[in-house]
N, C-alpha and C positions, 0 to 999 in steps of 0.2 A: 542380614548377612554382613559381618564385619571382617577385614579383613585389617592386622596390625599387624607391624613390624617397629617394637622399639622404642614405643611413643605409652607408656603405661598410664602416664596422668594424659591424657587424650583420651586414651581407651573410657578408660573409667567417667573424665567428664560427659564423656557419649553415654556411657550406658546407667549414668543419675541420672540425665535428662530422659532416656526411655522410662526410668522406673519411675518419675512426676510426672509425664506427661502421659505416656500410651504403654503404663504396665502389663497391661495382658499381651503383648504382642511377641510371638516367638523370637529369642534369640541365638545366633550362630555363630561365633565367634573362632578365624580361622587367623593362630599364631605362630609366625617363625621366627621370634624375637631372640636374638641370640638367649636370654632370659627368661623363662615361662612366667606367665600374667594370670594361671591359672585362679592362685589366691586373691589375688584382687577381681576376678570375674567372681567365684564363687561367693561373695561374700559382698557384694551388689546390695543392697535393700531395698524393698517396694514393688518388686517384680513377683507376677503371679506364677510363671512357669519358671524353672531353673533354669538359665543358659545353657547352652551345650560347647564346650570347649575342644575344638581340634589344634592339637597341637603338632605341629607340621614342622617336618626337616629344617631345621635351621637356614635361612635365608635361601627360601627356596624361589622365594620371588612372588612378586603379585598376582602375575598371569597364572602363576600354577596357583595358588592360595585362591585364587576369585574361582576357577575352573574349580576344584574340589568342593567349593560353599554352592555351587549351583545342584553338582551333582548330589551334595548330599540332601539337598531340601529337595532334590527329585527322588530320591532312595526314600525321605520321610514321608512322602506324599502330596506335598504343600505344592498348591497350586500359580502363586505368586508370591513374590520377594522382595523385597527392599535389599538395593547391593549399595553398601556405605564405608565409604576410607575412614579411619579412625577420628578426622579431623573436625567432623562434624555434631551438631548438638539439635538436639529437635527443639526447636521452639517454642509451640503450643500443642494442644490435646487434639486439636481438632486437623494440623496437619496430615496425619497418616488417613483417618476416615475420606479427607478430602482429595487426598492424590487415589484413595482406591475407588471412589466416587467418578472423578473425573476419567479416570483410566476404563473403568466400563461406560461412561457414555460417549466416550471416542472409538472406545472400539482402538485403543491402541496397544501397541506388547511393549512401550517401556516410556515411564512418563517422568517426568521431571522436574522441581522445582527450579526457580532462581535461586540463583545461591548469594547468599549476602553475609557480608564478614562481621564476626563477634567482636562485642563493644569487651574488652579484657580490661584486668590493670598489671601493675609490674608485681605485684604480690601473688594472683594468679598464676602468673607467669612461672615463675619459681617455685610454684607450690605452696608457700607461704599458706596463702587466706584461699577456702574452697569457693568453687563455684558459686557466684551470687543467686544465680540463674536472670542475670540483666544479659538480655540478646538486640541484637542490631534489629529498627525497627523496617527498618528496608533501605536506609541508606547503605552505599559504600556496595551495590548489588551490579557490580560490573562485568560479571562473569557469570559465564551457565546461558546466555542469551540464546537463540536461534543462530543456527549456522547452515549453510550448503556447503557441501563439500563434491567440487567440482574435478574435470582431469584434462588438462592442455592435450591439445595434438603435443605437443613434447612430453606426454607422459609426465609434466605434472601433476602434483594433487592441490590444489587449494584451497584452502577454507573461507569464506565469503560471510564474516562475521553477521549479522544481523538478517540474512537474507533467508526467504524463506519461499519458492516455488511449487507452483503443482504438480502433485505426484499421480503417476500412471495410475495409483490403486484408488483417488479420490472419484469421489461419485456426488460428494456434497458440496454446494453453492451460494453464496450469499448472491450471489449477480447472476440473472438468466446466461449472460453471454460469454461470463470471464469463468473458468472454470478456477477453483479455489481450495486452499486447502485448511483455509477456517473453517471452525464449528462452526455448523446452525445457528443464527438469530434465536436468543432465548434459551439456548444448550445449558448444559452444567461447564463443559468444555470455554462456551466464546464468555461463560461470568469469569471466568479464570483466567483468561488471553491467552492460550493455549494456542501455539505454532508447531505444525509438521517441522523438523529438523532431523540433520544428518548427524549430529550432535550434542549430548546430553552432558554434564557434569557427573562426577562419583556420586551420585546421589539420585538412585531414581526407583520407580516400584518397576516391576516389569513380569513377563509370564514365562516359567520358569523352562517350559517345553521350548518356548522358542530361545530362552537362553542357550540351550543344551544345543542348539543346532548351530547357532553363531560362535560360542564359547572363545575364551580365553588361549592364549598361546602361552605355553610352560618357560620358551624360551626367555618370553619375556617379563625379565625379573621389576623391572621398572621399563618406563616408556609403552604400558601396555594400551595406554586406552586411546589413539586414532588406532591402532592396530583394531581394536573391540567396536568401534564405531562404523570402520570400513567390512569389519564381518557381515556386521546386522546390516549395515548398507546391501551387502552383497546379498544377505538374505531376504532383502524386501521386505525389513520389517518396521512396522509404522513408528518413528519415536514422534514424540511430543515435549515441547518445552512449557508450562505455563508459568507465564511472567506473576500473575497478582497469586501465588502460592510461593514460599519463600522460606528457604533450609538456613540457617543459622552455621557459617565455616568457622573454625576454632582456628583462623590459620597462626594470626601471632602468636597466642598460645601453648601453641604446637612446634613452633620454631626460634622461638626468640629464647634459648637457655641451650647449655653444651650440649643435650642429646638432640636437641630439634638440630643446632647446626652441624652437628656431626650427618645427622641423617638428610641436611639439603646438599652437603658436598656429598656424600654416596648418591643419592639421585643424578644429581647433576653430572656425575661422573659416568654413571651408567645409562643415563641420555644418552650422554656421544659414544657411548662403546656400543650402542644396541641400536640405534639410527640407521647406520647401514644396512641392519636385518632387514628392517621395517619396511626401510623403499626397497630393497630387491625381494623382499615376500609379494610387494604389492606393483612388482614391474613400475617402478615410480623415479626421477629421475631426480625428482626435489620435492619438498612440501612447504607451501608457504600455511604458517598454522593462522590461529583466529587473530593474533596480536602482531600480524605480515614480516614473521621471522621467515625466512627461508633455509631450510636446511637442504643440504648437500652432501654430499662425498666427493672429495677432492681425488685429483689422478691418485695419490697415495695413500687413498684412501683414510684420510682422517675427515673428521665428519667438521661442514665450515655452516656460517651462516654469510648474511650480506655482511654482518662486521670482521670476516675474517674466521682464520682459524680456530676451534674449539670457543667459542663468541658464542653468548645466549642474548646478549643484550638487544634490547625493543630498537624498531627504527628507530630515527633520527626525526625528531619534528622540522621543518624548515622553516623559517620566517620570510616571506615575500614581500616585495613591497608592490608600487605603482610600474616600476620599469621593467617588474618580470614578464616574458607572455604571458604567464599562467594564470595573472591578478586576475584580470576579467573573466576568464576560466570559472578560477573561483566563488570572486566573487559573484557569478551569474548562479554557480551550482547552490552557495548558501542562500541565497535569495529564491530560487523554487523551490527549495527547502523548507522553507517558514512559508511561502506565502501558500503552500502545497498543503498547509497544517489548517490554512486560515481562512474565514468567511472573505469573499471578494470583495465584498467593502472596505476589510481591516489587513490589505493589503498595505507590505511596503518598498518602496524600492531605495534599494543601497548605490546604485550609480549616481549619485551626488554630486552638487558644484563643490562641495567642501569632505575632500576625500582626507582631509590632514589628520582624522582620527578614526582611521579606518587599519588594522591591521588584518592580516591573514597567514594564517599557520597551516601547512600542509603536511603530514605524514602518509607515504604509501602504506598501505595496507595490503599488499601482494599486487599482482600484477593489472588487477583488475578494479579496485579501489582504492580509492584514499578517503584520509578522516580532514575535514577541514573542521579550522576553528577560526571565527572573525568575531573582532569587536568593533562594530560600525554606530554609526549615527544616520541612522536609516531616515527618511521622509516618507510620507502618506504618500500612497499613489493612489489612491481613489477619495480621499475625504477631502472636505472641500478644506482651505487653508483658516484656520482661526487663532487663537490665541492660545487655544488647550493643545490643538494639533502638532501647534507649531513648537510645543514645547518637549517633543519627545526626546527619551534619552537614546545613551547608547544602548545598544544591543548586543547580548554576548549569544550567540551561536554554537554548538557544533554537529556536523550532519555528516554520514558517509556519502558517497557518490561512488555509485557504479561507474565507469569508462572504458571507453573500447581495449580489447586483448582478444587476443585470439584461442581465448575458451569462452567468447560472449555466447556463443552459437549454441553452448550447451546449458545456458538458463533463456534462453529467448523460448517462445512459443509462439509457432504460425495458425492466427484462427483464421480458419474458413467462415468465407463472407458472400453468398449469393450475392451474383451479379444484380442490376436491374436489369429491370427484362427491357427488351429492343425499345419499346413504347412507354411513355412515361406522362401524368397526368397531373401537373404543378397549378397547385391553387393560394392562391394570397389569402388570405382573410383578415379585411381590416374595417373597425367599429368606429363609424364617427359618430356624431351627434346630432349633425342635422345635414340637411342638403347644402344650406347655405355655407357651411364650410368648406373654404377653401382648402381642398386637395390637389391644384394643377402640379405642384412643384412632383408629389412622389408619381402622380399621372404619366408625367412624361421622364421620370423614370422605367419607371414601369413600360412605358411604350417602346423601350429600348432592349427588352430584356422580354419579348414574349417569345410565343413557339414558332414552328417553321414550318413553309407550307410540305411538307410531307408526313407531319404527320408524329414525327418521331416523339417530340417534345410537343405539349398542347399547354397553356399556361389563361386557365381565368383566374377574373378576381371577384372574391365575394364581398359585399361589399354591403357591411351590417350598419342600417341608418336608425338611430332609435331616438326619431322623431318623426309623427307621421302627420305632420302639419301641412304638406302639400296639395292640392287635389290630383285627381288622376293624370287630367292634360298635364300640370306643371312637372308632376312626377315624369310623364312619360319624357315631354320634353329635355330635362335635367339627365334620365339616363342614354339618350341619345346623345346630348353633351357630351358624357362622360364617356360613352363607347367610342364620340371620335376623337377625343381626348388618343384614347390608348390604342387607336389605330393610326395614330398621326407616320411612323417607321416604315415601311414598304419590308414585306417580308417579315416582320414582327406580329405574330397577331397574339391578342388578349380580349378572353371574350370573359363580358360582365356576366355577372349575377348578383341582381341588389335584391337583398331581403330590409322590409321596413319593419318597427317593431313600433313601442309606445315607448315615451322616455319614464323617468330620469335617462341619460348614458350611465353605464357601468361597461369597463373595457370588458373587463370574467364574463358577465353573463351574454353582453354583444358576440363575446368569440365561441362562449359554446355555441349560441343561437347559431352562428356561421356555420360552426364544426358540424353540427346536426344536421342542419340544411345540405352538407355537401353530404353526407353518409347517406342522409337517406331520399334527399329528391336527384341527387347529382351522381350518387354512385352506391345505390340500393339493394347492390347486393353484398352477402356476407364477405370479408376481405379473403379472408381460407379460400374463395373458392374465385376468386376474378381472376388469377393467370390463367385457369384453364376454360375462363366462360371467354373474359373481355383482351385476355394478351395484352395488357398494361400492368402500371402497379401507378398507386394515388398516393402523391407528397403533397402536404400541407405545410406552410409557412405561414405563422400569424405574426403579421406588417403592422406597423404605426406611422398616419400620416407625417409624421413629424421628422420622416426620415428620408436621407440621398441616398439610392441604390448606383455602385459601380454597374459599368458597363459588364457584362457577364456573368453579372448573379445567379440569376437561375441557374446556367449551365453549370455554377459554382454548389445551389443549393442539393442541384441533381447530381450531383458526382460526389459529393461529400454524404449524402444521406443512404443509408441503407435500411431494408427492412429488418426489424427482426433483432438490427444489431447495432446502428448508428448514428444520432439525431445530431444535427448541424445548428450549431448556438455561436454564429458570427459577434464579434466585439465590434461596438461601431464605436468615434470619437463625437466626443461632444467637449467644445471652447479647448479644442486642446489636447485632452484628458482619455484614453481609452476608460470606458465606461464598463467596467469589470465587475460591477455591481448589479448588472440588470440583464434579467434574463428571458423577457416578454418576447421577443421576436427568436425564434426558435423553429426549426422544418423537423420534420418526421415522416414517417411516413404512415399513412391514416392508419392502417393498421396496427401499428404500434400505439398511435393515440386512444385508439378504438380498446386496448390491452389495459392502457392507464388504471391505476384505481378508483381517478375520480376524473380528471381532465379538467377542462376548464370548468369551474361551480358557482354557484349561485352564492356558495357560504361569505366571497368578500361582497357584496351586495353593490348597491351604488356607492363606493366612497373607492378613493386609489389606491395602491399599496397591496404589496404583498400577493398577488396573483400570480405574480413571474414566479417570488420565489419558491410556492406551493405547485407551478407550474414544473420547475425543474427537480423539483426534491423527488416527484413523480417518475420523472426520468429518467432520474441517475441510478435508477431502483431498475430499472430493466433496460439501460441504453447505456453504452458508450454516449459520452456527447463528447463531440471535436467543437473547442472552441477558440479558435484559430483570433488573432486581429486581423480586420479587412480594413485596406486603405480607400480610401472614397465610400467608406461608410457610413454616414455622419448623421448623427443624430443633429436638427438646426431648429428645434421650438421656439415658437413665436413667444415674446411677453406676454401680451395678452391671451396666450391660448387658456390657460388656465382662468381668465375671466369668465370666458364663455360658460365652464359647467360651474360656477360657485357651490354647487350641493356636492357636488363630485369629490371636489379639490378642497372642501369645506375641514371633514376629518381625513385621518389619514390610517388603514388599518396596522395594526401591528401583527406578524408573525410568531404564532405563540410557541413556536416549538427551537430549537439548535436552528441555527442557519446554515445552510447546505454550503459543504467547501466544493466550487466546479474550481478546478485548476487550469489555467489559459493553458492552452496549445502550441510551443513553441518548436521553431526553425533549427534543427539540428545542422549543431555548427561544426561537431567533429568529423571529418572526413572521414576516419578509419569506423567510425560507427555506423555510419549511413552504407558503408561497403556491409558491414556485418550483418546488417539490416538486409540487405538486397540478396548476398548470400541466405540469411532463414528463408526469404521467400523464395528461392532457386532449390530449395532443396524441397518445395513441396510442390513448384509449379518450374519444371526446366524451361519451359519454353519464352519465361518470363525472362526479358533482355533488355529492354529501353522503359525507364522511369523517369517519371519526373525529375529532375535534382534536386529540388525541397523535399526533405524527410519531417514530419510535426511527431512531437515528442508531447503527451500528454497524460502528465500524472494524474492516475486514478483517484477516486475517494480515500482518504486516509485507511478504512478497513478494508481495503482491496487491496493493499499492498502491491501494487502493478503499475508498471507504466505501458500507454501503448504507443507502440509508432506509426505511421499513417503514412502511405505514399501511393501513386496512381500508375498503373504503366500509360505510357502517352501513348502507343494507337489504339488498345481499348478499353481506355479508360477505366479500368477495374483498379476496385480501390483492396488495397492490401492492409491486414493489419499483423502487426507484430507484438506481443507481450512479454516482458521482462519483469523479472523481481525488485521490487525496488525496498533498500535499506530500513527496516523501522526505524521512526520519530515518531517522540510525542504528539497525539495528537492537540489542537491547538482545543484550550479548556477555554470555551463560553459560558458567559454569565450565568449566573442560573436563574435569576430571573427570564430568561430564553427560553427556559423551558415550562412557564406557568401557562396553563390551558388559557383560552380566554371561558368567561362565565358564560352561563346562560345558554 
């Protein structure tokens, strides 16, 4: 379905490209060019069927011309459509097969490529030399992205570039907990990165029944498509954007010779005379579009943007320096940006002693984002300092960022979060090596942080020895030690349970042996059924002696951990450095461990490494994980610890697969968002009124596209969670080495 006005060498470079690439495929051809284009449609080469040419009232407009090409391929019988502005060129053979491929395993009514602009020359241009058929290979693809299209209590409309939220009609989930409007793992859909949107480009397949129901408006001769977008919105119908599929725009082409610029000042001209239809069709009071122009209708009714009267031009980029408030702003939102992309290890942070090459460019993009752009000289935050590290360069950046407005409330989503139940059963589980090891220091942490004589909270520790060189006297003796070790607090109780095993140590297989022990001699029955046998629920937290617990941990593990939906992965500091690479001490709750696909395993054997990270990639597969920085959390290893096991600490295992991005959990610092925050929660639970003041902000996995917020009410500690769309970025591209199995 093509729809031209005026543009004849356009027309025609559209319909060579169908006759090379996807000849058999019907075409409809609807023109009100002050000039009929008949002869040049009829006379096409390479096309199996005849085009069908309607020739329509002389500038009768888009809206009426796209309305009459839907109706007529519903009078022909055709079941699906391709609806394309003249400006467009098909790229390959395999395009159309694949958008009607993807479009039935979505299960969607109108799908859409990326659009990416044609490589031309100036002989082209003119007519001169014909089409080479040399198309853009995907650069220069800045348009056609995912959009939400949002509506302020002031009755605005905004378009929220990149953003893409769950829809009431989704039923499918890549995450148990986050409800999503990604294809399936393995789809034909998520091979194509295929995003739900409010938002499509002139260029899409779609099903022709539900076109007829959303259709076009006659009046509008130009200006039609948010009017056509907010139809199908209103109709509920599913669009879809996929990024790795990509349409080839004819724009310079099309515009750069007297009839293209005759035909951009008629548009443009008829922009601003038909703007004022659009927002009082759609009760609208301004629209800010994808590129945060805001239009308006002034008292006198002429149609403005933020630059003033009959004005199309793009914001204003600004340049900030060091003195602005907003530096830090900034630069905090570019830096969870990248390291949001990035394995914890390859972490970096841009707060710097040497800020002298650091700029920052800020554009608002409507009322609810802006585009930032920095060119910094970032530093390693996790890699230890060396001669390779230290020689990084600058960094060019740029990221969107969502911020508070008052239409945040209509992309947030409140998940309900089962309480823990009144009674709570926190077990430690940590694997030394022999008895003889010195553990007093995490002891009498520990003895600081157990349960209370009533009962509510109960806290043992299991306590996995994998050397069994004692006899029984000296064993028994040793755990008597160590029970009054962790009873030294009054009112603190922590009750042991040592299991012994035979050595080598290996931490993997020490913690399942715990985890096992606690399932099935400690808490034996299946998880599904102990609220209604035992009135508790059982968190586990696997501990490493080599660590300083704050005073209030536990209370800290239990309020943070949810079944079903939450695992708590504190950051401790070690010489300094939060330790954002390591992920071995982690709480859950057993049942959720119990879900894992594999839990802790035998597969890293006796040698270090790589347990955590296997440990959390498990995880982040069915949990939220909050992972917050805790101050007096320290990781404090002896030199010599690592003597002790030599076979242990000998090799070291490698991770054979991607490494898992966990994004730290951070301190919301906007005040107007944490109110907005508190509001989603008020509208699912009124009664909810006194919160914490710290709200934690923590960006999901790169293909969850969510962040969530995290806050507690202070008298009954019920933890809240909130989710929001967050902006697409590239994901961060590891080695591919990263991905080579290990052998054997």
């Amino acid at each position: 379905m093509i729809k031209t006005y005026n543009r004849v060498q356009c027309l025609v470079t559209l319909l060579d490209s169908v006759a090379k690439h996807c000849p058999w495929i019907h075409i409809i051809v609807a023109d009100d060019s002050g000039k009929s284009a008949q002869d040049k449609v009829d006379n096409i080469m390479g096309l199996l069927h005849k085009p069908i040419y309607m020739r329509l009232p002389i500038d009768s407009g888009v809206g009426y011309g796209r309305q009459r090409l839907v109706e007529k391929a519903h009078a022909l019988g055709f079941e699906y459509l391709i609806m394309s502005d003249d400006d467009f060129v098909i790229p390959s053979g395999d395009l159309i097969p694949r958008l009607a491929q993807t479009l039935l395993d979505l299960n969607a009514d109108v799908l859409s490529p990326l659009r990416c602009e044609v490589k031309v020359t100036d002989q082209m241009i003119t007519g001169e030399h014909a089409w080479n058929g040399n198309f853009d290979s995907g650069k220069n693809c800045g348009r056609g992205e995912v959009a939400a299209i949002i509506r302020s209590p002031k009755n605005e409309l905004i378009v929220l570039p990149k953003v893409t939220f769950p829809y009431a009609d989704d039923t499918n989930s890549i995450h148990p907990v986050l409800r999503s409007s990604l294809p399936r793992q393995g789809s034909i859909g998520a091979k194509f990165d295929c995003h739900r949107s409010d938002l499509v480009q002139q260029f899409f397949l779609a099903k022709v029944d539900k076109l007829l129901k959303s259709g076009w408006d006659d009046v509008l001769k130009n200006n039609d498509h948010y009017d056509a977008m907010l139809s199908m919105k209103q109709q509920k119908m599913r669009l879809f954007v996929c990024r790795k599929l990509k349409i080839s725009h004819n724009s310079l082409g099309c515009t750069r010779h007297d009839e293209g610029t005759k035909y951009l000042r008629v548009r443009k001209s008829r922009w601003m005379d038909l703007m004022p239809y659009v927002l009082k069709k759609w009760n609208a009071s301004a629209l800010y579009d994808e590129v945060g122009r805001r239009w308006s209708v002034s008292s006198n009714g002429d149609v403005q943007t933020q630059c003033g009267r009959l004005c199309n031009k793009f914001p204003p980029i600004k340049t900030i320096n060091m003195k602005s408030h907003i530096f830090g702003q900034a630069l905090r939102a570019a830096q969870t940006d990248i390291n949001a992309q990035r394995p914890s290890w390859d972490t970096v942070a841009l707060f710097t002693n040497d800020m002298a090459e650091t700029s920052v460019k800020v554009k608002n993009v409507g009322p609810c984002m802006s585009q930032i752009e920095t060119v910094v000289k970032p530093e390693w935050a996790v890699r230890p300092k060396t001669k390779k590290t230290d020689a990084m360069k600058s960094l060019s950046t740029k990221s969107l960022v969502l911020h508070s407005c008052d239409s945040m409330h209509t992309i947030m989503r409140y998940l309900p979060v089962r309480s823990m139940l009144s009674k709570i059963r926190l077990y430690y589980v940590m694997v030394i090596s022999s008895s003889k090891f010195d553990i007093s220091t995490i002891l009498t942490d520990l003895s600081k942080n157990g349960g209370d004589d009533a009962g509510t909270l109960s806290v043992g520790l299991v306590l996995v020895v994998m050397n069994n060189d004692d006899d029984e006297v000296a064993e028994a003796q040793w755990k008597e030690l160590i029970q009054s070790e962790l009873n030294k607090k009054p009112n603190s109780i922590v009750k042991l349970h040592v299991v012994t095993t035979a050595p080598p140590f290996g931490r993997s297989i020490g913690l399942k042996i715990g985890y096992e022990y606690i399932r099935t001699a400690l808490e034996p029955l299946d998880q599904s059924q102990k609220s209604s046998v035992y009135g508790h629920d059982v968190v586990v937290f696997s501990l490493d002696a080599s660590l300083r617990l704050p005073l209030q941990f536990s209370q800290q593990i239990i309020k943070s951990t949810r079944c079903g939906v939450v695992a708590y992965a504190p950051i401790c500091k070690k010489n300094s450095m939060w330790v954002e690479g390591a992920y071995g001490m982690i709480g859950m709750c057993l049942s959720d461990y119990i879900g894992l696909e594999h839990g802790w395993r035998e597969k890293w054997w006796y040698r270090w490494g790589a347990e955590d990270i296997d440990m959390i990639t498990q995880v982040q597969k069915n949990l939220i994980v909050l992972r917050p920085r805790i101050n007096e959390y320290l990781h404090v290893a002896k030199k010599n610890s690592r003597e002790k096991n030599p076979i242990y600490y000998n090799k070291k295992n490698l991770y054979p697969d991607f490494l898992p991005v966990v994004p730290v959990s951070e301190i919301v610092e906007d005040a107007s968002m944490v109110k907005q925050v508190w509001s989603s929660i008020r509208e699912h639970r009124p009664q909810a009124t006194n919160f914490e003041p710290d709200v934690w902000r923590t960006e999901m996995r790169p293909m969850d596209k969510l962040v969530i917020f995290s806050t507690w009410e202070i008298d009954t500690r019920i933890l809240h969670l909130v989710s929001m769309a967050r902006p697409e970025a590239p994901t961060y591209e590891q080695p591919t080495w990263r991905k080579q199995k290990e052998g054997g």
